[in-house]
C-alpha positions as CSV (number, residue, x, y, z in Angstrom):
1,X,131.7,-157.8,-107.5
2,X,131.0,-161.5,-106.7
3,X,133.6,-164.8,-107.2
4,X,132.2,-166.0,-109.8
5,X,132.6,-162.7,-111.6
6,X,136.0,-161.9,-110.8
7,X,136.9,-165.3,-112.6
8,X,134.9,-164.8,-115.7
9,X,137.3,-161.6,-116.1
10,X,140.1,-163.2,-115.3
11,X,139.9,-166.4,-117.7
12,X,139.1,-163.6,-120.1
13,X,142.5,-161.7,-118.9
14,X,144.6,-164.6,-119.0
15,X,143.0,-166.1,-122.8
16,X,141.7,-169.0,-121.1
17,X,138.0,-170.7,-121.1
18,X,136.0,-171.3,-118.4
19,X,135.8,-175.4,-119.7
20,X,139.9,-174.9,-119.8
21,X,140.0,-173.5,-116.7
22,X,137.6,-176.8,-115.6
23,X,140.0,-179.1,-117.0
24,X,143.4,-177.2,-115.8
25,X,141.9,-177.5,-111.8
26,X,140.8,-181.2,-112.2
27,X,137.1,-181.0,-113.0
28,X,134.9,-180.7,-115.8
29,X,133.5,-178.2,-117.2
30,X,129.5,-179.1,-116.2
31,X,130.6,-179.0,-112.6
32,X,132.9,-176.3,-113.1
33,X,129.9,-174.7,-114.4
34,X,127.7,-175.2,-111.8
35,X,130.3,-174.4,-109.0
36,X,130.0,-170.9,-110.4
37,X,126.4,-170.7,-110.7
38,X,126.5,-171.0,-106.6
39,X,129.6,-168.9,-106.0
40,X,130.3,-171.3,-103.4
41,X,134.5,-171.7,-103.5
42,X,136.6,-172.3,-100.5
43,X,140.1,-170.4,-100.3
44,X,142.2,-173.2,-101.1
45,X,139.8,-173.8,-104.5
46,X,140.3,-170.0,-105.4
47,X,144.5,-170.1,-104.6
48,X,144.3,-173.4,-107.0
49,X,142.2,-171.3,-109.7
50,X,144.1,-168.4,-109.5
51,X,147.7,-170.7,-109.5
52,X,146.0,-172.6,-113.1
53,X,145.5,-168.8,-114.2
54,X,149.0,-167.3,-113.4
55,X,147.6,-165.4,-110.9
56,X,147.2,-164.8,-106.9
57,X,144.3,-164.1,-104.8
58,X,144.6,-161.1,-102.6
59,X,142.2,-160.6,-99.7
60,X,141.7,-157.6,-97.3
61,X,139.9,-156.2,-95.1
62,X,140.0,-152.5,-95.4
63,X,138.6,-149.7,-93.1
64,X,137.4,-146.2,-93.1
65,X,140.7,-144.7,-92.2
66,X,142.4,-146.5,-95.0
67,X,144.3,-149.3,-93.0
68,X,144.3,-152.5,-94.6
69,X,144.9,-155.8,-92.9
């Protein structure tokens, strides 16, 4: 599942729109937009998304034998 994805379900989780969601991280909602179209967000934009949601981003790498770093 890509980025851009992941937030659509969680603005829907958390009851918040993607143009509230533009506003709550400091941009608006045509850039916002267009942001997702590309996918392109760096870690610190996704841990200030996820902070305006009420949530965390959680990132691992995990391998065959189940260990996950």
């Amino acid at each position: 599942m890509d980025i851009p994805t992941k937030i659509r379900l969680a603005e829907t989780y958390a009851k918040i729109s993607e143009a509230e969601l533009a506003r709550r991280v400091g941009t608006s909602p045509q850039a916002f937009g267009q942001r997702m179209k590309t996918g392109r967000f760096s870690s610190a934009d996704l841990d200030q998304i996820a902070g305006c949601l009420g949530a965390e981003v959680v990132v691992k790498f995990r391998f065959p034998d189940g260990t996950e770093i």
